[in-house]
TISEDREN-132922 format. One record per atom (N, C-alpha, C): x negated, y negated, z negated. Coordinates in steps of 0.2 Angstrom, whole numbers, padded with zeros to 4 digits, always signed. Each point is the difference from the previous one (the first is absolute). Layout:
BEGIN
XYZ...
***
This chain:
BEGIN
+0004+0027+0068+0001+0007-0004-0003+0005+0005-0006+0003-0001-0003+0005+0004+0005+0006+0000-0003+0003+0008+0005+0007+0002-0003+0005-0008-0007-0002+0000-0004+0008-0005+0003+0000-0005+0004-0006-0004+0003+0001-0007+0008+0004-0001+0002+0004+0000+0005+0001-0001+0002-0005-0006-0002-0001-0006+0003-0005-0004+0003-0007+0003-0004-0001+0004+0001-0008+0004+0003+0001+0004+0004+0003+0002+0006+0004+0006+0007-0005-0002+0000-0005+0003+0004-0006+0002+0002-0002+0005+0006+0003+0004-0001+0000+0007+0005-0008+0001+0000-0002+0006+0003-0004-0001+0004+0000+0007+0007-0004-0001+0005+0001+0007+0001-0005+0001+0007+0000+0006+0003-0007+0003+0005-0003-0005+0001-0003-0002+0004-0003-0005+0009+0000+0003+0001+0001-0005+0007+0003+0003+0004-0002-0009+0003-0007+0000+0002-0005-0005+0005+0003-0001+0004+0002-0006+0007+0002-0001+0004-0004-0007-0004-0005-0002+0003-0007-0002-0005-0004-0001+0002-0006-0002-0002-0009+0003-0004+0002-0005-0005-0006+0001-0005-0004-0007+0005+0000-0006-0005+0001-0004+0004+0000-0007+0007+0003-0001+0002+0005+0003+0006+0005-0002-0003+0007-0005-0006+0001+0002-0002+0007-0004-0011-0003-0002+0001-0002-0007-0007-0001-0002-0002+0006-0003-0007+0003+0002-0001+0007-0005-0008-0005+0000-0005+0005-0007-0006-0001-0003-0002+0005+0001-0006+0000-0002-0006+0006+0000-0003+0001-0006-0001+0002-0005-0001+0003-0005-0004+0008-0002-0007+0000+0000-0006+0005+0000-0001+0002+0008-0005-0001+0002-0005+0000+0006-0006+0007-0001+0003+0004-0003-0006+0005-0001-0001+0005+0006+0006+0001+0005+0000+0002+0005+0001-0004+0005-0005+0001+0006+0001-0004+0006+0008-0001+0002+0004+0009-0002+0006-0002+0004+0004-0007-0001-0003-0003-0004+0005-0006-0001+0000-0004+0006-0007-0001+0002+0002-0004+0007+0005+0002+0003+0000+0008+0001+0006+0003+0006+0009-0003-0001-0003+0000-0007+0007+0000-0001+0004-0007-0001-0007-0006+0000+0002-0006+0000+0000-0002+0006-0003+0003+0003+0001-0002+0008+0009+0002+0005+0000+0005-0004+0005+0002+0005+0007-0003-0004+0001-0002-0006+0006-0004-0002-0001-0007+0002-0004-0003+0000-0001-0007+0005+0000-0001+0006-0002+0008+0005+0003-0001+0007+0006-0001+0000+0005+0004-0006+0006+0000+0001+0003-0007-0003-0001-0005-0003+0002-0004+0000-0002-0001-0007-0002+0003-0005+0000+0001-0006-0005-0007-0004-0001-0004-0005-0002-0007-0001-0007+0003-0006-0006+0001+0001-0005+0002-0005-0001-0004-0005+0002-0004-0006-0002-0004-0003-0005-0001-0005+0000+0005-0003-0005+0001-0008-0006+0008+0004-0003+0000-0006-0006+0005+0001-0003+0000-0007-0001+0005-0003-0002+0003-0007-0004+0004-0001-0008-0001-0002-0003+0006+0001-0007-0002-0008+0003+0004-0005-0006-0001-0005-0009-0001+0003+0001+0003+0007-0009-0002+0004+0001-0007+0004-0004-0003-0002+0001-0007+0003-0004-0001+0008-0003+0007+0001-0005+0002+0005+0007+0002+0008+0003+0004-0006+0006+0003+0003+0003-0005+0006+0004-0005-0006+0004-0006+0000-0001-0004+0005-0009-0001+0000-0002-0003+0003+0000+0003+0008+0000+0004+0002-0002+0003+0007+0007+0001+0003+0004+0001-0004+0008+0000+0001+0004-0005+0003-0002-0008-0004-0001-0005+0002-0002-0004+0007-0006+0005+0002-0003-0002+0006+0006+0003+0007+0002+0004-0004+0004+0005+0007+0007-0005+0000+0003-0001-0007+0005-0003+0001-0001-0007-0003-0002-0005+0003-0001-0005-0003+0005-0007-0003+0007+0002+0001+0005-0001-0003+0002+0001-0004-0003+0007-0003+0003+0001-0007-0003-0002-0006+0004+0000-0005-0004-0003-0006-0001+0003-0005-0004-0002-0003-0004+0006-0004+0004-0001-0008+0002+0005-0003+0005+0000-0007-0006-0001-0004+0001-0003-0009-0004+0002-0006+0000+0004-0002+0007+0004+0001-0002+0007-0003+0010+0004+0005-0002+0006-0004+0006+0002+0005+0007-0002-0003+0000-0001-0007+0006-0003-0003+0003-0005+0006-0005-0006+0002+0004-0004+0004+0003+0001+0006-0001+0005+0003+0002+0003+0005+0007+0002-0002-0001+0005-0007+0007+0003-0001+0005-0003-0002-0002-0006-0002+0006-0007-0003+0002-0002+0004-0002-0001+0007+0001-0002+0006+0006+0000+0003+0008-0004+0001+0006+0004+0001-0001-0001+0006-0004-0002+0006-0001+0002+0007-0002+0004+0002-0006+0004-0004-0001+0006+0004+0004+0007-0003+0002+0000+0008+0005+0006+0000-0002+0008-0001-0007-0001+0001-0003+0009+0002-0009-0002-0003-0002+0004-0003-0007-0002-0002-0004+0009+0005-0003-0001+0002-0006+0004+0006-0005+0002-0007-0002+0007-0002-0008+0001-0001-0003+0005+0001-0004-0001-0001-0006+0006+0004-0005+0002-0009+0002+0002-0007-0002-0002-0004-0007+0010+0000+0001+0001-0005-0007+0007+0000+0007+0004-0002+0002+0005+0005+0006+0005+0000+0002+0003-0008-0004-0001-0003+0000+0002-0005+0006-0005-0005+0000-0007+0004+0002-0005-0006+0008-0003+0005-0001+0002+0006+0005+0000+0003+0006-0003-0001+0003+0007-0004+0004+0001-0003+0004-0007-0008-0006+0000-0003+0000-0005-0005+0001-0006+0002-0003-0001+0008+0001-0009+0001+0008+0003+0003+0001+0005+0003+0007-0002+0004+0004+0000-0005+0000+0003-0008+0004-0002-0006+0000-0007+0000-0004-0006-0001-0001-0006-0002+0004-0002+0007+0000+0000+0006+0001-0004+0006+0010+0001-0001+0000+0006-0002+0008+0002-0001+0005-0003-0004-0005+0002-0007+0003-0006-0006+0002-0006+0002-0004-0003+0004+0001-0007+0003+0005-0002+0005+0002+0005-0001+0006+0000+0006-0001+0001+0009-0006+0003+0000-0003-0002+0008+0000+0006+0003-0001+0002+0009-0001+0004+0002-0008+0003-0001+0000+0007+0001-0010+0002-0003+0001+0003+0007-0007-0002+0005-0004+0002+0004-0006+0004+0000-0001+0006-0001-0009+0002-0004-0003+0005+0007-0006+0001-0001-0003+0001+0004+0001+0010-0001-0002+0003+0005-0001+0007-0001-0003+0000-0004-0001+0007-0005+0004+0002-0003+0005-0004-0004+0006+0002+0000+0004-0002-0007-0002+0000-0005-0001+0006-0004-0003+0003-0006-0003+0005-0001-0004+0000-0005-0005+0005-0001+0003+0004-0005+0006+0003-0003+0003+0003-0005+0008+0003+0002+0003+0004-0001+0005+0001+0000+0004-0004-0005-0002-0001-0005+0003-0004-0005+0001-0010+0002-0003+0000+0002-0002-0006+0005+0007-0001+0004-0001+0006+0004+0007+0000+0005+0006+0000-0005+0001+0001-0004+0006+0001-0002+0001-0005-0006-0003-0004-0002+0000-0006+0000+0003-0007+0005-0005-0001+0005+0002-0002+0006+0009+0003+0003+0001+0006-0001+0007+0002+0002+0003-0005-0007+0001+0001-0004+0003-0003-0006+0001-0006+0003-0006-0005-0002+0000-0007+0004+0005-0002+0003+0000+0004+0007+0003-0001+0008+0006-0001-0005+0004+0007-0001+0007+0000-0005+0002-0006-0004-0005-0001-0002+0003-0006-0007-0001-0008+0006-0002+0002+0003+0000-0008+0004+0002-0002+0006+0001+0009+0003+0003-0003+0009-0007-0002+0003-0004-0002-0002-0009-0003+0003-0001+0004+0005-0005-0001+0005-0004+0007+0004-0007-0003-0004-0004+0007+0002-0006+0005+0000-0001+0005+0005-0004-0009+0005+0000+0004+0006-0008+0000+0002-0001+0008+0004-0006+0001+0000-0003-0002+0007-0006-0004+0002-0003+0002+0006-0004+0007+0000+0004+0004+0005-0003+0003+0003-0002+0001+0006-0007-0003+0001+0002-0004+0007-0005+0006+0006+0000+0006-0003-0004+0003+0006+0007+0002+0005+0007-0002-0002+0003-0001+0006+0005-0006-0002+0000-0004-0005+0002-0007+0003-0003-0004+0004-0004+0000+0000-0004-0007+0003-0008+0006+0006+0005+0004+0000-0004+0003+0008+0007+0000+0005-0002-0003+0007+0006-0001+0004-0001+0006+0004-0002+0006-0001-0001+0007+0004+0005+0005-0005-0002-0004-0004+0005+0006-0006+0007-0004-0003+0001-0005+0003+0007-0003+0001+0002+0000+0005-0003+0000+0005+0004+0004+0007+0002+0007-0002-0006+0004-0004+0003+0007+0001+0008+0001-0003-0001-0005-0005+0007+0000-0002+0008-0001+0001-0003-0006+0007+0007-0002+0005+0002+0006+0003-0008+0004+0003+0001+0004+0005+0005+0007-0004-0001+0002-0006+0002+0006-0002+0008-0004-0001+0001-0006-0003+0006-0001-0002+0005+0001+0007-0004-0002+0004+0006+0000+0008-0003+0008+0003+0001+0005-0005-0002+0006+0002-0002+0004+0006-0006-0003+0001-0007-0001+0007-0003+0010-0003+0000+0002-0008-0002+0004+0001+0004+0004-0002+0006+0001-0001+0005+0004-0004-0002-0002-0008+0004+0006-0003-0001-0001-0006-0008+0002-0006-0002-0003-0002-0006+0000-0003-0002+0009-0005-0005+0001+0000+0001+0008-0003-0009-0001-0002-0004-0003+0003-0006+0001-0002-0005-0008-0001-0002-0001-0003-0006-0004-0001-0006-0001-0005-0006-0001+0006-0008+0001-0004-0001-0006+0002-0003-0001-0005-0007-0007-0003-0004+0002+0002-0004-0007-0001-0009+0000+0000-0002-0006-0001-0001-0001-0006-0001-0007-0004-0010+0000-0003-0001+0000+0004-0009-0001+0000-0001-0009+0000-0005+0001-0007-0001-0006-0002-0008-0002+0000-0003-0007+0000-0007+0000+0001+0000-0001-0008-0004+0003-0004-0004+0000-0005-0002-0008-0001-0005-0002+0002-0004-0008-0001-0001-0001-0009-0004+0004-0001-0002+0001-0007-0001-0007-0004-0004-0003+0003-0002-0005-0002+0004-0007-0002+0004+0001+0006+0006-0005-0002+0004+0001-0005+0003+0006-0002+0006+0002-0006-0002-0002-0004+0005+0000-0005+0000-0004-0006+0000+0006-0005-0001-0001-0007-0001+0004-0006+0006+0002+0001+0006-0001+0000+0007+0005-0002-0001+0004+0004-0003+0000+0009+0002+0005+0005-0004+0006-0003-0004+0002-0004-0004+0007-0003+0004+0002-0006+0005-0004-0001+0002+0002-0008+0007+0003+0001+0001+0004-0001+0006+0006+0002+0006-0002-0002-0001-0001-0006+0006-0005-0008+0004-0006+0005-0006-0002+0003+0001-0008+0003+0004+0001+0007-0004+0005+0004+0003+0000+0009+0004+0006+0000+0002+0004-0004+0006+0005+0003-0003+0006+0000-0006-0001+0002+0000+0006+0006+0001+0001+0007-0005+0002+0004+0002+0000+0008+0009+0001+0001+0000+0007+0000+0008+0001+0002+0006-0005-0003-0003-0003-0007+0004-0005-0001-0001-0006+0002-0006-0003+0004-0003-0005+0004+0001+0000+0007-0003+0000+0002+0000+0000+0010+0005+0005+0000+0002+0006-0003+0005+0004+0002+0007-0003-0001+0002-0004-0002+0007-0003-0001+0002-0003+0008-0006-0003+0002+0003+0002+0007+0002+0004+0004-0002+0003-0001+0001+0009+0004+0007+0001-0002+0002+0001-0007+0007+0002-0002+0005-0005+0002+0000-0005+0000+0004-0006+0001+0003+0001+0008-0006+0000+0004+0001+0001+0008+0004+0007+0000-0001+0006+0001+0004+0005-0003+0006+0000-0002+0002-0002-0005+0008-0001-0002+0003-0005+0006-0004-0006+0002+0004-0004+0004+0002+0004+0008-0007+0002+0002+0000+0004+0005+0006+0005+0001-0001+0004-0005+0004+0006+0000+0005-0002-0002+0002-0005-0004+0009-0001-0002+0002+0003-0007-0007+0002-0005+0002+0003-0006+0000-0003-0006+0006+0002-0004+0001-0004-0007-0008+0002-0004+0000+0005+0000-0004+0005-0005-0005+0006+0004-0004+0001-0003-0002+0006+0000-0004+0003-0005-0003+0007+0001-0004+0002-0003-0007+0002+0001-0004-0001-0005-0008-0001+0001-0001+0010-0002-0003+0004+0006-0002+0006+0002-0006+0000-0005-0004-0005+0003-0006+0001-0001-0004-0005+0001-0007-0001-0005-0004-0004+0001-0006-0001-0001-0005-0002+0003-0007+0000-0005-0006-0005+0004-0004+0000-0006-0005-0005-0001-0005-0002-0001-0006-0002+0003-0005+0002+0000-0007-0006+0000-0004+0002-0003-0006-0007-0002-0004+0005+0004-0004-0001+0007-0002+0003+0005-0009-0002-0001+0001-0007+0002-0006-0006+0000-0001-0004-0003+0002-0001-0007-0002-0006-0003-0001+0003-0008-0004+0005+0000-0002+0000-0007+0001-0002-0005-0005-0007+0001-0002-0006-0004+0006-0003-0003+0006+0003+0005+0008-0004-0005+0003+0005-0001-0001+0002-0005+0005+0006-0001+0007+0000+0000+0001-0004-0001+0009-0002+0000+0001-0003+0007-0002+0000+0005+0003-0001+0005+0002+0007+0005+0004+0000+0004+0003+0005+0005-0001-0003+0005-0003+0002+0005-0003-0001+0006+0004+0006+0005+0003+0003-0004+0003+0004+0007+0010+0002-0004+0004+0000+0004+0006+0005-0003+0005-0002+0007+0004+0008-0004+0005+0002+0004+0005+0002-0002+0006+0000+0003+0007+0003-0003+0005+0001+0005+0005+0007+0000+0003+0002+0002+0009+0000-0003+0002-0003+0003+0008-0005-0003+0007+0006+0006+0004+0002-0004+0009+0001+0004+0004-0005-0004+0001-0002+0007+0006-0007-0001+0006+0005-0002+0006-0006-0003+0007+0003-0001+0003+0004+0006-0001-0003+0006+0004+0003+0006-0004+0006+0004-0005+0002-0003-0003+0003+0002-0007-0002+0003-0002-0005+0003-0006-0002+0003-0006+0002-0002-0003+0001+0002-0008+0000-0002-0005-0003-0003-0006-0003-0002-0005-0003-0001-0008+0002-0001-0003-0003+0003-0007+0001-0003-0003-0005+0002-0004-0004-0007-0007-0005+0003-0005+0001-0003-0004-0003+0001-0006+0001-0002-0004-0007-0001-0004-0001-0006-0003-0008+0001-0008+0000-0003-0003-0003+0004-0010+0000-0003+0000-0008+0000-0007+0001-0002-0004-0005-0001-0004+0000+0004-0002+0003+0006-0004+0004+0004+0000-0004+0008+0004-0004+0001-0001-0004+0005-0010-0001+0004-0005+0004+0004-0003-0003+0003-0004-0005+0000-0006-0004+0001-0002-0009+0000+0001+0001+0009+0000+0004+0004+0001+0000+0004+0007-0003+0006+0005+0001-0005+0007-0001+0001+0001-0007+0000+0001-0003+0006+0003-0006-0001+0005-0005-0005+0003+0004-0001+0005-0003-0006-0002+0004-0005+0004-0002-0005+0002+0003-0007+0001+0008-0001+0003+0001+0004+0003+0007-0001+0005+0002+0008-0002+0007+0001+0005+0001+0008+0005+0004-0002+0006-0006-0005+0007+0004-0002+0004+0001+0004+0002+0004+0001+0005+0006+0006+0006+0004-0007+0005-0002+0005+0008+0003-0003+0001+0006+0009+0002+0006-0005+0003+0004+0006+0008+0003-0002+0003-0004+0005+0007+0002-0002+0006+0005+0004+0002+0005-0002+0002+0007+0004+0008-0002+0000+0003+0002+0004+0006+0000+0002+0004+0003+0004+0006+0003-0001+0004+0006+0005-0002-0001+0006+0001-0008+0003-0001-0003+0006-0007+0000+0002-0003-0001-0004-0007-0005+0002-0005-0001-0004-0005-0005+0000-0005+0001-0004-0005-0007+0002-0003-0005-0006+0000-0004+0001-0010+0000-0004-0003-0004+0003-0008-0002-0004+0000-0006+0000-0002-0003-0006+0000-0005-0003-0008-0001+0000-0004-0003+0004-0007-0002-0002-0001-0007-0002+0001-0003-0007+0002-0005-0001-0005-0004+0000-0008-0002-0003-0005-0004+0000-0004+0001+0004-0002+0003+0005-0003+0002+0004+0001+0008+0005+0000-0002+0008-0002+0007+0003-0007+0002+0002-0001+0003-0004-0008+0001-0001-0003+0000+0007-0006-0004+0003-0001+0001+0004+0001-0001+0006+0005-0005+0000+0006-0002+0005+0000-0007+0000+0003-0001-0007+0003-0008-0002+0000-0002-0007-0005-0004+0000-0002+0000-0008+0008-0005-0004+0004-0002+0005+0007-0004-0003+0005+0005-0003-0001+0006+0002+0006+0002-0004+0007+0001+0003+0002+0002-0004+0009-0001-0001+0002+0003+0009+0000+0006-0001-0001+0004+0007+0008+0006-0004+0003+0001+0005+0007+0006-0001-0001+0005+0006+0001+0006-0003+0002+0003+0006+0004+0004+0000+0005+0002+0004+0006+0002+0000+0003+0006+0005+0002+0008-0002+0002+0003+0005+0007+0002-0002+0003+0001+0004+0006+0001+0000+0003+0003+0005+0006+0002+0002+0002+0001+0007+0000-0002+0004+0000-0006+0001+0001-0004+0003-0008+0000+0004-0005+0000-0002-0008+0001+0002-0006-0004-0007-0004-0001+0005-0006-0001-0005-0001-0007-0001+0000-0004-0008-0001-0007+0003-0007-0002-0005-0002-0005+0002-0004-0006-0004+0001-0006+0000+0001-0003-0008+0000-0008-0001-0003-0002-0003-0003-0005+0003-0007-0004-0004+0007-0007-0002+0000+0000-0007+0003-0004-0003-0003-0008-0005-0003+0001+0001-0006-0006-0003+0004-0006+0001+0001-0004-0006+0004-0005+0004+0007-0001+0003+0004+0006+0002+0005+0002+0003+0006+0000-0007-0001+0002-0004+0005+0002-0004+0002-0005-0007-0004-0002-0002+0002-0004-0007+0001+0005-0007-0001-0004-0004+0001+0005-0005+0007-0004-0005+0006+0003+0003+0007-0001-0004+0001-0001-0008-0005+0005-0003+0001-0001-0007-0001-0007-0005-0003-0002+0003+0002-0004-0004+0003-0007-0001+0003+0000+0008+0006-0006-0001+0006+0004-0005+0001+0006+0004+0006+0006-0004+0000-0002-0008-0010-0001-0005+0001+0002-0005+0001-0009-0002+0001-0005+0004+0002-0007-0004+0006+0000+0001+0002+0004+0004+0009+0000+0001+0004+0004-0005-0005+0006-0002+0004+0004-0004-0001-0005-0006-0007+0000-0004+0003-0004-0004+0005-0007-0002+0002-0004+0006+0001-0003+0001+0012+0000+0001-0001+0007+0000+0006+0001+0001+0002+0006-0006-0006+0002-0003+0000+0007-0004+0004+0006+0006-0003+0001+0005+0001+0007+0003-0007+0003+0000+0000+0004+0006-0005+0007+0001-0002+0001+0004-0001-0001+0006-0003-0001+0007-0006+0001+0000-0003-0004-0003-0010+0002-0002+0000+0005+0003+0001+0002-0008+0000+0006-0003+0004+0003-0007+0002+0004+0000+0005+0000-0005-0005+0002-0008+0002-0002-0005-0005+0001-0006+0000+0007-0001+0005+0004+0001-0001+0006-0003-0005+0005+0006+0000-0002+0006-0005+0004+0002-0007-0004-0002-0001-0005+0000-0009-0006-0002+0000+0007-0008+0005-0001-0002-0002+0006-0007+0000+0006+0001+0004+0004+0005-0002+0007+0002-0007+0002+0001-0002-0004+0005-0007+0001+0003-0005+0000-0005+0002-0006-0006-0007+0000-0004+0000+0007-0004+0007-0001-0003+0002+0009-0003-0004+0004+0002+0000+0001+0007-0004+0005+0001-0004+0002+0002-0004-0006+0004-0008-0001-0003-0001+0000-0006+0001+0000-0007+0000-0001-0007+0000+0008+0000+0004+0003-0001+0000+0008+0000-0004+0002+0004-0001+0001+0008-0006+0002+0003-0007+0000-0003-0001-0007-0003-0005+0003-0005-0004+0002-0005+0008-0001-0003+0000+0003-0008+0000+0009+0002+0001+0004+0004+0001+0004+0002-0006+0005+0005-0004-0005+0000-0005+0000+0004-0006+0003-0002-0001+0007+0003-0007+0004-0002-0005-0003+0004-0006-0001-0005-0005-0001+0001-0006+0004+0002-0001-0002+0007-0004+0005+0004-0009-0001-0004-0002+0006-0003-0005+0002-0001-0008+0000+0003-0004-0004+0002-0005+0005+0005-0004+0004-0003-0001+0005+0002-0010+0004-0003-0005-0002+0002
***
């Protein structure tokens, strides 16, 4: 998986097993986003058993196959769903459809895994809230610009063991490499991908509520913009929005398409986080310049000035925690009502979203 594609951003860790062979089988079910690797990667470091693979592209199926070649490939997704072994079905389907498969994965009695976004509708979410209700299921989301980064999972040990005081401020910066060529027909079509702020911005809100410690907030402000790509009208290359959490906290992020060919990776996403105490930088894919590896923290407090190169250091916990929650039906993960808060509000920030004009 190249550093230049943000879609192909499938990191991989030290395996850290939290049940045996065949205690927890999960499948994969639409490959339309690379994040599926990530997220099949990181439920079989933790012990997790990948069995089936579903993808109406036989191109898909096939390439998926080469990475995991243990898995078997279904007839169709019915067979997966009649399946009483697997316990949790993984997709990565076109954001738009999301929602629809994680209705069928439910029905079926399974846990749903889907990739960022959750949904492209507000009606969509309230849907999926139904679901959950009538089934007890999760609908859980990767969002992995801080699950599956170990710089922004230390940030979050370090704020819990209150390194900076209490949380009052945090900025994004979520720059993404375009690579035109490679996307596929849905990522131009608005209907189909959300929308920026409803796209790559879900991680910005997600980190934020977690960071800060907020049930809720509200969207101030927001806006959106088609800068450089003419030729798609329906695509947003640039947005941004301005969130107050419940408790007071702050927000701002901002997200493009606008990454550089210069740039060694993908994009140089940085979280800056404020607190009574201290104050922490998150440079998670790369320190420009420096260290094309990434995953770099840096931390002042009273204590003095720190740096930790974490690469390898840390692991990413979530997802032993999400075979155990399902596994035991707790909330460790993550709890379902914030995985739905954040999309809520990515979902609103867009719909709210003034679109920036040029002359």
């Amino acid at each position: 998986m190249t550093k230049k594609q943000g879609m192909n951003y499938a990191p991989k860790g030290k395996p850290n097993k939290v049940v045996k062979k065949g205690e927890f089988v999960f499948a994969a079910i639409s490959l339309e986003h690379g994040h599926i690797y990530g997220m099949c990667n990181g439920l079989i470091e933790a012990g997790a058993d990948l069995k089936w693979v579903y993808d109406p592209d036989p191109e898909k199926v096939k390439a998926f196959i080469k990475i995991y070649p243990d898995v078997k490939e279904a007839s169709s997704e019915e067979q997966i769903l009649t399946d009483d072994d697997v316990k949790l079905v993984a997709g990565a389907a076109v954001p738009s459809e999301r929602c629809a498969l994680g209705m069928r994965v439910m029905d079926h009695g399974k846990d749903y895994f889907t990739d960022k976004t959750p949904f492209t509708t507000l009606e969509q979410l309230e849907e999926a809230r139904n679901k959950v209700l009538q089934t007890g299921l999760k609908y859980m989301v990767y969002y992995s610009e801080r699950l599956h980064v170990e710089s922004a999972v230390f940030a979050g040990q370090l704020i819990e063991k209150g390194a900076i005081g209490r949380v009052i401020q945090v900025t994004g910066f979520g720059p993404h490499r375009l690579n035109l060529k490679s996307r596929p027909d849905w990522f131009f079509q608005k209907e189909k991908y959300g929308g920026i702020l409803c796209d790559i911005g879900s991680h910005q809100i997600e980190q934020f509520l977690h960071y800060a410690g907020c049930k809720n907030a509200e969207v101030v402000h927001s806006k959106v913009a088609n800068y450089d790509a003419k030729e798609y009208s329906e695509l947003e290359d640039y947005g941004d929005a301005t969130l107050i959490g419940d408790n007071g906290a702050t927000h701002f992020f901002k997200v493009d398409w606008f990454t550089p060919d210069g740039l060694s990776n993908w994009g140089d996403g940085r979280t800056f986080i404020l607190g009574t105490e201290g104050s922490i930088e998150i440079r998670k894919y790369v320190d420009v310049a420096r260290d094309h590896e990434g995953d770099h923290l840096y931390l002042v407090n009273k204590e003095g000035e720190y740096h930790y190169p974490l690469k390898g250091k840390v692991g990413f916990p979530f997802f032993g925690q999400l075979i155990l929650d399902c596994l035991n039906r707790t909330e460790n993960a993550m709890t379902q009502e914030h995985a739905f808060k954040a999309a809520e509000l990515c979902l609103k920030a867009q719909l709210q979203a003034i679109t920036v004009e040029q002359n």
